[in-house]
C-alpha positions as CSV (number, residue, x, y, z in Angstrom):
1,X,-58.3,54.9,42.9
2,X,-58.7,58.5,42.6
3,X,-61.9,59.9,43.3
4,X,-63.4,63.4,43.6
5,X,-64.9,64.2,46.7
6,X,-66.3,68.2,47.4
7,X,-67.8,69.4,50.0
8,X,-69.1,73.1,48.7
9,X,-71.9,73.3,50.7
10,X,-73.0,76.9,50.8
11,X,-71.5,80.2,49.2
12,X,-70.6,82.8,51.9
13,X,-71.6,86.0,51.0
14,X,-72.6,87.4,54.7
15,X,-71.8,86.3,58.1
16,X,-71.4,87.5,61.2
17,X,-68.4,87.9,63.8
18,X,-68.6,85.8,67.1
19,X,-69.8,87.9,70.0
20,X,-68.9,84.7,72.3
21,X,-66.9,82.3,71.8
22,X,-65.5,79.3,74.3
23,X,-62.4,78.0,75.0
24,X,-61.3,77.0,71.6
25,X,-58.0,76.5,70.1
26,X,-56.6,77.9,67.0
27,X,-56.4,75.9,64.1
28,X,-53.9,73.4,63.2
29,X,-52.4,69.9,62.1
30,X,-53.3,67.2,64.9
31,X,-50.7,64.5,64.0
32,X,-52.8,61.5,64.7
33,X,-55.4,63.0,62.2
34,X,-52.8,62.8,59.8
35,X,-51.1,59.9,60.8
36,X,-54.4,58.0,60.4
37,X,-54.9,59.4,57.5
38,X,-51.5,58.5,56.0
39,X,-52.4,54.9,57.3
40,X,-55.4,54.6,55.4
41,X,-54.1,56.1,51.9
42,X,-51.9,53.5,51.9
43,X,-54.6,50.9,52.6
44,X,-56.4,52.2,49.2
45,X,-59.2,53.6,51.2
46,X,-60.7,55.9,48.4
47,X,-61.7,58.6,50.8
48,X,-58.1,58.7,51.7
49,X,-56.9,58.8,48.1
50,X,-57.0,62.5,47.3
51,X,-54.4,63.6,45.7
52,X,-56.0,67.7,45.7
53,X,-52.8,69.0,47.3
54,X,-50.3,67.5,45.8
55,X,-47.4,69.2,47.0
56,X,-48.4,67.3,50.7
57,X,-49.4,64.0,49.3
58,X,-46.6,63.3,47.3
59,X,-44.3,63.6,50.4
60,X,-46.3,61.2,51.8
61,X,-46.1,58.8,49.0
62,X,-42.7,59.5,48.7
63,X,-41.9,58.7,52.5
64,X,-44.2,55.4,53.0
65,X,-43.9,53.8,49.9
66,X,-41.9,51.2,51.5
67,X,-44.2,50.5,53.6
68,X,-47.0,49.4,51.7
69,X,-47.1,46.5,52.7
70,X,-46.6,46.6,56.8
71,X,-48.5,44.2,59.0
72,X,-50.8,47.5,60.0
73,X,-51.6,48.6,56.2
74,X,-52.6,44.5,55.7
75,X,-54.6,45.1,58.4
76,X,-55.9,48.4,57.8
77,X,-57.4,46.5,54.1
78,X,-59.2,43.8,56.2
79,X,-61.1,46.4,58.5
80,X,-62.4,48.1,55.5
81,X,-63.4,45.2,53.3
82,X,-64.9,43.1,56.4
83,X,-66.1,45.7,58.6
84,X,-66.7,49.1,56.6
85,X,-63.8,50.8,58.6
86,X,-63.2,53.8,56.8
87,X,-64.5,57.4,56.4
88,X,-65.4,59.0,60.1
89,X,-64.7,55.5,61.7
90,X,-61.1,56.5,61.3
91,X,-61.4,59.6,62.7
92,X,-62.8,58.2,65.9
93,X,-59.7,56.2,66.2
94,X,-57.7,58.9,65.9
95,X,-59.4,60.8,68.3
96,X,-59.6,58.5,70.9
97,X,-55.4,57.9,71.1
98,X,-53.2,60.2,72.7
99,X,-50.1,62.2,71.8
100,X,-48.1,58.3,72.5
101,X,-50.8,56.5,70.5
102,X,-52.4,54.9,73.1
103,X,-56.2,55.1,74.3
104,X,-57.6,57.5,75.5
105,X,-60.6,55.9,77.1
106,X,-61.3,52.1,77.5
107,X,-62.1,50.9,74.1
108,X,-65.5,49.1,74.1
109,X,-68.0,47.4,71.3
110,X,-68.8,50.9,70.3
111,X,-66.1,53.4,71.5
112,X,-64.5,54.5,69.3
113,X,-66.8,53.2,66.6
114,X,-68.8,50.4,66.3
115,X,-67.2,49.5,62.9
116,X,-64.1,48.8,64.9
117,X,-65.1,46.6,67.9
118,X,-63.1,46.3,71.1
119,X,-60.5,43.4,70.0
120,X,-59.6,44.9,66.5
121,X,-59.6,48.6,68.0
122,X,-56.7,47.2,70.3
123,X,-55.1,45.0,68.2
124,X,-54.5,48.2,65.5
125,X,-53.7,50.6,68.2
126,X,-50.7,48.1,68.4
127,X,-50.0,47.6,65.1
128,X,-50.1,51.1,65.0
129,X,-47.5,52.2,67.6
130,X,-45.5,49.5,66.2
131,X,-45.7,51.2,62.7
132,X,-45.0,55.0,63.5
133,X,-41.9,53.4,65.5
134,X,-40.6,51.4,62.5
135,X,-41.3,54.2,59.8
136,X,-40.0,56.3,61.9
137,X,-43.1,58.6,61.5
138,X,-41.6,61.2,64.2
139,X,-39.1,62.3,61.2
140,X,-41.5,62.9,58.6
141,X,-44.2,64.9,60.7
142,X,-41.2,66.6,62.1
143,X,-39.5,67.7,58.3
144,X,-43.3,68.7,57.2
145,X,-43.7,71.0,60.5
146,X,-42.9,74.3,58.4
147,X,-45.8,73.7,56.0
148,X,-48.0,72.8,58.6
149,X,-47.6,76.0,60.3
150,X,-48.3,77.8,57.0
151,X,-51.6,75.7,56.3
152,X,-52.6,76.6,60.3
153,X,-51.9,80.2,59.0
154,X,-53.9,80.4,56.3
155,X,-56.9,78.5,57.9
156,X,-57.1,81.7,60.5
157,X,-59.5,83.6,58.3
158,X,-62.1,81.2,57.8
159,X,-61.6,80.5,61.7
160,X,-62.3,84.1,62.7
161,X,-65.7,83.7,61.3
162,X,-67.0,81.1,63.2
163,X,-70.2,82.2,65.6
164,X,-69.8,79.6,67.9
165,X,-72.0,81.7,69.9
166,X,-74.6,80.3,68.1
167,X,-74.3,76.8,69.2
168,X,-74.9,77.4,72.9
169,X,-77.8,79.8,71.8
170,X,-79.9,77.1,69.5
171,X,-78.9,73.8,70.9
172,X,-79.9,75.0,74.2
173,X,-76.4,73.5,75.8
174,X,-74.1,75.0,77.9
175,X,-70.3,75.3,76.1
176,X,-68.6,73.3,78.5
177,X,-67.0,70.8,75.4
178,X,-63.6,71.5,74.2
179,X,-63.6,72.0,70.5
180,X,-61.0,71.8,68.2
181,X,-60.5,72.9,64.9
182,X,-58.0,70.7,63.1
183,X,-57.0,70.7,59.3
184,X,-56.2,67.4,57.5
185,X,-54.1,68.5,54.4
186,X,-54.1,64.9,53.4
187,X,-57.8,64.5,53.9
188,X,-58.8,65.7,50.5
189,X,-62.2,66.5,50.6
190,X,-63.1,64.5,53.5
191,X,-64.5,66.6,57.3
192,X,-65.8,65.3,59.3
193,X,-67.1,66.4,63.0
194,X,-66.3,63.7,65.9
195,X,-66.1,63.7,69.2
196,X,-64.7,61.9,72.3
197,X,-66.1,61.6,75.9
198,X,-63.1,61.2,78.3
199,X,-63.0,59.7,81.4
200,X,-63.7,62.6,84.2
201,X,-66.9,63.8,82.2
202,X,-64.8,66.3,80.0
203,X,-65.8,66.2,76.2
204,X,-63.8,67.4,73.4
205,X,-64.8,68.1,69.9
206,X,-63.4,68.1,66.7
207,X,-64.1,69.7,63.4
208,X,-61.9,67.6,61.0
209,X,-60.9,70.2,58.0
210,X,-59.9,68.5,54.7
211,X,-57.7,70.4,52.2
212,X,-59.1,70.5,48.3
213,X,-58.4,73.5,47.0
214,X,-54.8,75.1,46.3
215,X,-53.3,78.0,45.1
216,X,-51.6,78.5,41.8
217,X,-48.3,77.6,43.6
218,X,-49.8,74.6,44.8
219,X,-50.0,75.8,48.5
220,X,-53.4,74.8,50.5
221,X,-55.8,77.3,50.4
222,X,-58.6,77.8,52.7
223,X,-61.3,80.9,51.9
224,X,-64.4,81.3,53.5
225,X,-66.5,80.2,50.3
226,X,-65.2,77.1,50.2
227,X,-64.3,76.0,53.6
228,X,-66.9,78.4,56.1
229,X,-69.9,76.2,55.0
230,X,-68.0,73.1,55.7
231,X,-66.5,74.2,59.4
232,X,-70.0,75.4,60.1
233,X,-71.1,72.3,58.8
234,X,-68.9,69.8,61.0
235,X,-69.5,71.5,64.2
236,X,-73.0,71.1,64.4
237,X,-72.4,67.3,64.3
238,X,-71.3,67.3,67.7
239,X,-74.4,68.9,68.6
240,X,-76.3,66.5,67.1
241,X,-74.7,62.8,66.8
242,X,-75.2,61.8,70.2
243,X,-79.1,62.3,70.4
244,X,-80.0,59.8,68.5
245,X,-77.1,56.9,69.2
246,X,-79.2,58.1,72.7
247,X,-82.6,57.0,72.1
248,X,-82.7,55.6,68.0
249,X,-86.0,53.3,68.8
250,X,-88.5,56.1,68.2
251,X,-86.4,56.9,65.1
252,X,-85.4,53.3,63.2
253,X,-88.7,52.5,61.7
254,X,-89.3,55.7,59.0
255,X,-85.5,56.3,59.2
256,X,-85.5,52.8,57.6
257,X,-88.2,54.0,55.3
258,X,-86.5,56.8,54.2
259,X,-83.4,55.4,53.9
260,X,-84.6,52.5,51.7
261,X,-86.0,55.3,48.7
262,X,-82.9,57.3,49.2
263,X,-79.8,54.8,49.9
264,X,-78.5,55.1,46.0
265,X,-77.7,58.5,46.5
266,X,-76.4,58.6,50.1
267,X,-74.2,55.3,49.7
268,X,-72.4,57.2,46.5
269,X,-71.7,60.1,49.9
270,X,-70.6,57.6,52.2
271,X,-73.7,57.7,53.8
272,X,-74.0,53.4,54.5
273,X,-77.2,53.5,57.5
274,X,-80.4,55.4,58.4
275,X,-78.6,57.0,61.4
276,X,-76.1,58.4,59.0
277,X,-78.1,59.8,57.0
278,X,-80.9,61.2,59.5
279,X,-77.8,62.7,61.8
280,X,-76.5,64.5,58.2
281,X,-80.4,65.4,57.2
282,X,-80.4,67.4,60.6
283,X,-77.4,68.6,60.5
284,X,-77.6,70.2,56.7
285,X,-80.9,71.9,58.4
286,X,-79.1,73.6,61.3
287,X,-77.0,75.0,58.8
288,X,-79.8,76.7,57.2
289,X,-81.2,77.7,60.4
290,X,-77.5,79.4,61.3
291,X,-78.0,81.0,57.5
292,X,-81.3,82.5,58.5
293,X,-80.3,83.9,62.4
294,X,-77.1,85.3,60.7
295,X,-78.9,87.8,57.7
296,X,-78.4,85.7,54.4
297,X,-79.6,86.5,51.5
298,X,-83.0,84.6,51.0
299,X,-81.6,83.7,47.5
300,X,-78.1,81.8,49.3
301,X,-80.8,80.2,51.7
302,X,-82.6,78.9,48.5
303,X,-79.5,78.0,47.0
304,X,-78.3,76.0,50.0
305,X,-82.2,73.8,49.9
306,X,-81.3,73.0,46.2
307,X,-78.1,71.8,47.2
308,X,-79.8,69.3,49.9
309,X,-82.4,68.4,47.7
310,X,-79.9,67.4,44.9
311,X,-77.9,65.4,47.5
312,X,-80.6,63.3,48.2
313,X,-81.8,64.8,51.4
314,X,-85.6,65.7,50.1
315,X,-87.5,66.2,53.1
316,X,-84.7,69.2,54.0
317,X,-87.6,72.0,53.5
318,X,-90.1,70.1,56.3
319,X,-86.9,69.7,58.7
320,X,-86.3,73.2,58.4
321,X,-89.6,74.5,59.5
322,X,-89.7,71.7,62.3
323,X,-86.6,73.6,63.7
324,X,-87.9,76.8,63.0
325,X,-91.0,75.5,65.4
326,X,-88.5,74.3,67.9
327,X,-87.0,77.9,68.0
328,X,-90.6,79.5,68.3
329,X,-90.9,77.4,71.5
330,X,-87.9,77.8,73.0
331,X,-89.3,78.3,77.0
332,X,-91.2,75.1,76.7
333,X,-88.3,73.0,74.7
334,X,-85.2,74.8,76.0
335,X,-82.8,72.5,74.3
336,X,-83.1,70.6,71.2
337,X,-83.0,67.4,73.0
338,X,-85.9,68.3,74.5
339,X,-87.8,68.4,71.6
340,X,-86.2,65.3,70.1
341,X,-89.9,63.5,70.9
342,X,-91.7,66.0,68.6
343,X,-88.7,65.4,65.4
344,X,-89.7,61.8,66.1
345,X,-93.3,62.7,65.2
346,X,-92.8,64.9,62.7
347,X,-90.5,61.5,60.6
348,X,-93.7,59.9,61.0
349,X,-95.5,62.3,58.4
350,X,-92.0,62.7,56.5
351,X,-91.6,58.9,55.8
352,X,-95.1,58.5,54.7
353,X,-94.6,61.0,52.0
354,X,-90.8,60.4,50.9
355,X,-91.5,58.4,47.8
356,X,-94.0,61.0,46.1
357,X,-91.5,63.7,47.2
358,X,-88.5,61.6,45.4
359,X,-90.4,61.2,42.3
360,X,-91.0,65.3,42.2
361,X,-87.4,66.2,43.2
362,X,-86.2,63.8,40.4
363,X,-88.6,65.2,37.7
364,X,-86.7,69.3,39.0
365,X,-83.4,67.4,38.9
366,X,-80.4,69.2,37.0
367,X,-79.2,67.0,33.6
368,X,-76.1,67.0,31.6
369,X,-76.0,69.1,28.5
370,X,-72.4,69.9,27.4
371,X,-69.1,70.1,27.8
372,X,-67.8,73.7,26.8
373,X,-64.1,73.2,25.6
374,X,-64.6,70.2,23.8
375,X,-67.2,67.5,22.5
376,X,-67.5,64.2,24.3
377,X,-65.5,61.5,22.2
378,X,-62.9,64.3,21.2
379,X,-59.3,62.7,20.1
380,X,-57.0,66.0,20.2
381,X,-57.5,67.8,23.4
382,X,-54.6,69.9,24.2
383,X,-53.1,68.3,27.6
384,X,-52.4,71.8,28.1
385,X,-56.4,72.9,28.8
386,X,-56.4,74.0,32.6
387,X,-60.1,73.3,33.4
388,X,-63.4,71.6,31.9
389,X,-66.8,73.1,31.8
390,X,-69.8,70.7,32.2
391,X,-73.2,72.6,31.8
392,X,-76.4,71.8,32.9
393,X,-80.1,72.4,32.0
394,X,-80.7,74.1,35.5
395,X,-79.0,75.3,38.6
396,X,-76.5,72.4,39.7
397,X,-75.7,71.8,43.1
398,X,-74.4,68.3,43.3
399,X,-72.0,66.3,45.2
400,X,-69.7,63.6,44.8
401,X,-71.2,63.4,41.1
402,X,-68.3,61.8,39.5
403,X,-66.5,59.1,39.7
404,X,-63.6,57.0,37.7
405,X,-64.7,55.0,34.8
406,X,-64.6,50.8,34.1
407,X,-62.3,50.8,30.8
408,X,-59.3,50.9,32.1
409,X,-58.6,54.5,30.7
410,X,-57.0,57.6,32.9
411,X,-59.2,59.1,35.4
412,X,-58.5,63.0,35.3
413,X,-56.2,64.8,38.2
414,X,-59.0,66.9,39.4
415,X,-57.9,69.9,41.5
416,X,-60.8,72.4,42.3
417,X,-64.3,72.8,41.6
418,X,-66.1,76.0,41.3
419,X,-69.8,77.4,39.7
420,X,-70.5,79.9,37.4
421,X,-73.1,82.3,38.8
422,X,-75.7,81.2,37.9
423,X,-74.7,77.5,39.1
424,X,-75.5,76.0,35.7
425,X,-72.2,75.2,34.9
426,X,-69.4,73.7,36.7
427,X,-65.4,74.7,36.4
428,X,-63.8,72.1,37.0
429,X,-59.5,72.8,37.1
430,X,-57.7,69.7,36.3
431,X,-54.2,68.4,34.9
432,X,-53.6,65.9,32.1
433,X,-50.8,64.3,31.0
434,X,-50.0,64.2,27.0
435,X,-51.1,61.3,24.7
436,X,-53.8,60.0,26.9
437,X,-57.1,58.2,26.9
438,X,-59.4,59.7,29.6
439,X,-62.5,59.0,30.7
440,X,-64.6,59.7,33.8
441,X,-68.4,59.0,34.7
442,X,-71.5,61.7,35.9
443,X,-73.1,60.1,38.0
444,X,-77.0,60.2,37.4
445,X,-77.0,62.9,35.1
446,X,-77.8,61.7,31.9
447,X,-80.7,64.1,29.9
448,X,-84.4,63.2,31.0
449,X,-85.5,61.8,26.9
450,X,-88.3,59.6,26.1
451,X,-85.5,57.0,24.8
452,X,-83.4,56.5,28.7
453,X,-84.2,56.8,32.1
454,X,-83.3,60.1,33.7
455,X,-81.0,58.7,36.2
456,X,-78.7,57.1,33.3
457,X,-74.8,57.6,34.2
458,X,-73.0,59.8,31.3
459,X,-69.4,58.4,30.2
460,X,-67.3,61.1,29.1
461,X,-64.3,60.2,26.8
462,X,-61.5,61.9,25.6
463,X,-58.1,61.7,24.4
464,X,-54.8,64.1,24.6
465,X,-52.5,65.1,21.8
């Protein structure tokens, strides 16, 4: 199944250069990322599925087709539907292997994910060995290594901009982690920040790159509006993760709380537990934090809010000023763990409150009102339109808003997403095939009338010449 996963998370109109910056390496294709990756395409994970750079994933297609049905893909389907293995649970066991595919560290209940456990983490690090031998995996990373060094090369931009300065300065913690940029070009849409404590007391940490935009020859393409947010984004995870799989008992009964009024939303983002989704709510407010030290634009700081509150996360204004309270008292909180109690407070007020603040954030919420290039239901659309228009009655800032239909009919080849300026329409660039039935689903968008509830999905249909 094709699905369309973005991850626009900010628009980048200032930033600053890094004034410090620790040991880091510069970007570039991590082969277990992708052969992990490759792995669970081939299982059907939808996450997986992308097919936004199509010049990469139909080499991958190409090459593994025959293996579809290997012991490890078989596998691969049972850890998903059994145990939820799939999004950053797969990036953890990617992580945790070494250049020869073994582990790095001694696999546990919980290392490298819980969703794995120790005897199926072992038993597919097997399987997996087993299946780069027999696919002969070695070949195919080794024929793709050109256009791996050109997607490393055009990442480099994005990758100059990163303040990483910043981190050591707000989180209060020394920069004694290895980080590591690394770009997925079979990720699609999916990043992901992840990170792996090694045996001596070394820790590295990764900011997982997907690849969904391209040029107009196809190529990856990587510019700092639509990737800076998301690197930015992904790097603060490994700041943050770890405090609460620390301590989560202060935590678990209003993340619970919160998590029950907003779990529609964050499922549809991958976003299955409270811990998920408090780690992400904290992390999406360290980003507006880094937006506020760095000299945005108050109306890109606003901008980025909406975005949050759209995506479900509706106490994002209160986490903000929390932090912003944490900063004012820096000498008697000097890192943010240190504060951790106080956050753990401050969720006591939060969860008290989420269901009024739900009901107003739905009532401000962005609805459907048109297509631009053709009406819904339409039966001559030239295959040869290059993009779709969806307009709105307000700003839009949404996420993972659409999804494949239920009739049986063509989901579109999405490609890239972009808004007009004043964010009440979205471009969306796509390619169709001729004679077609089409249809794809908004989810939660349908117009707020007297006759339906707001939250109503909208089926769009439509048919090629």
């Amino acid at each position: 199944m094709k699905i369309l996963v973005t991850a626009v998370l900010l628009l980048v109109t200032h930033f600053s250069t890094c004034q410090h910056k620790p040991i880091l390496d510069e970007p570039g294709v991590d082969k277990r990322i992708e052969l992990l990756s490759i792995v669970f395409r081939l299982a059907g994970n939808s996450e997986y599925s992308s097919e936004n750079f199509k010049l990469y994933t139909s080499r991958i297609e190409e090459y593994y087709a025959p293996y579809e049905d290997h012991a490890l893909i078989e596998f691969a389907q049972e850890l998903r539907e059994k145990h939820g293995v799939g999004y950053d649970a797969v990036m953890s066991m990617a992580i945790h292997l070494d250049d020869s595919l073994n582990p790095k560290v001694a696999f546990t209940e919980t290392v490298p994910d819980e969703r794995w456990g120790k005897e199926n983490a072992l038993k597919f690090a097997g399987l997996l060995k087993r299946f780069y031998s027999e696919t002969d995996s070695e070949r195919f990373f080794t024929e793709n290594q050109k256009l791996y060094k050109e997607i490393s090369n055009r990442f480099l931009p994005v990758y100059e901009h990163l303040d990483l300065g910043w981190y050591k300065k707000f989180y209060g913690k020394e920069p004694n982690e290895k980080f590591g940029i690394v770009i997925a070009p079979g990720n699609g849409g999916g990043n992901y920040g992840r990170s792996v404590d090694l045996p001596n007391g070394e820790r590295e940490v990764y900011a997982i790159m997907g690849t969904w935009k391209t040029d107009t020859t196809g190529m990856a393409a990587y510019t700092l509006e639509s990737h800076f947010p998301t690197l930015l984004h992904e790097f603060n995870h490994s700041f943050v993760n770890y405090l609460l799989n620390n301590d989560p008992a202060p935590f678990r009964k209003n993340g619970e709380i919160i998590y029950e009024t907003v779990k529609e939303k964050m499922r549809r983002g991958g976003y299955g537990n409270w811990q998920t989704v408090l780690n992400e709510a904290l992390v999406r407010a360290a980003v507006i934090q880094y937006m506020k030290d760095h000299g945005y634009a108050e109306e890109e700081i606003q901008k980025e809010i909406t975005e949050q509150l759209n995506r479900g996360f509706i106490w994002i204004r209160e986490l903000v000023t929390e932090l912003e309270k944490y900063d004012r008292q820096r000498q008697k909180y000097p890192t943010l763990e240190s504060y951790y109690p106080q956050l753990a407070k401050a969720y006591d007020h939060w969860a008290g409150n989420i269901d009024s603040w739900a009901e107003a954030a739905d009532r401000e919420k962005a609805r459907f009102q048109s297509l631009g290039e053709f009406r819904n239901g339409d039966t001559a659309v030239d295959p040869a339109l290059a993009s779709i228009s969806i307009h709105f009655d307000k700003p839009f800032a949404g996420a993972d808003f659409i999804r494949p239909g239920e009739d049986g009919k063509e989901f579109p080849d999405f490609r890239n997403m972009e808004y007009s300026e004043d964010r009440k329409t979205v471009i969306l660039d796509w390619v169709l095939k001729e004679d077609t039935e089409y249809q794809f689903i908004l989810i939660g968008l349908s117009p707020q009338t007297s006759a339906e509830s707001p939250n109503q999905d909208v089926e769009i249909n439509f048919k090629t010449k």
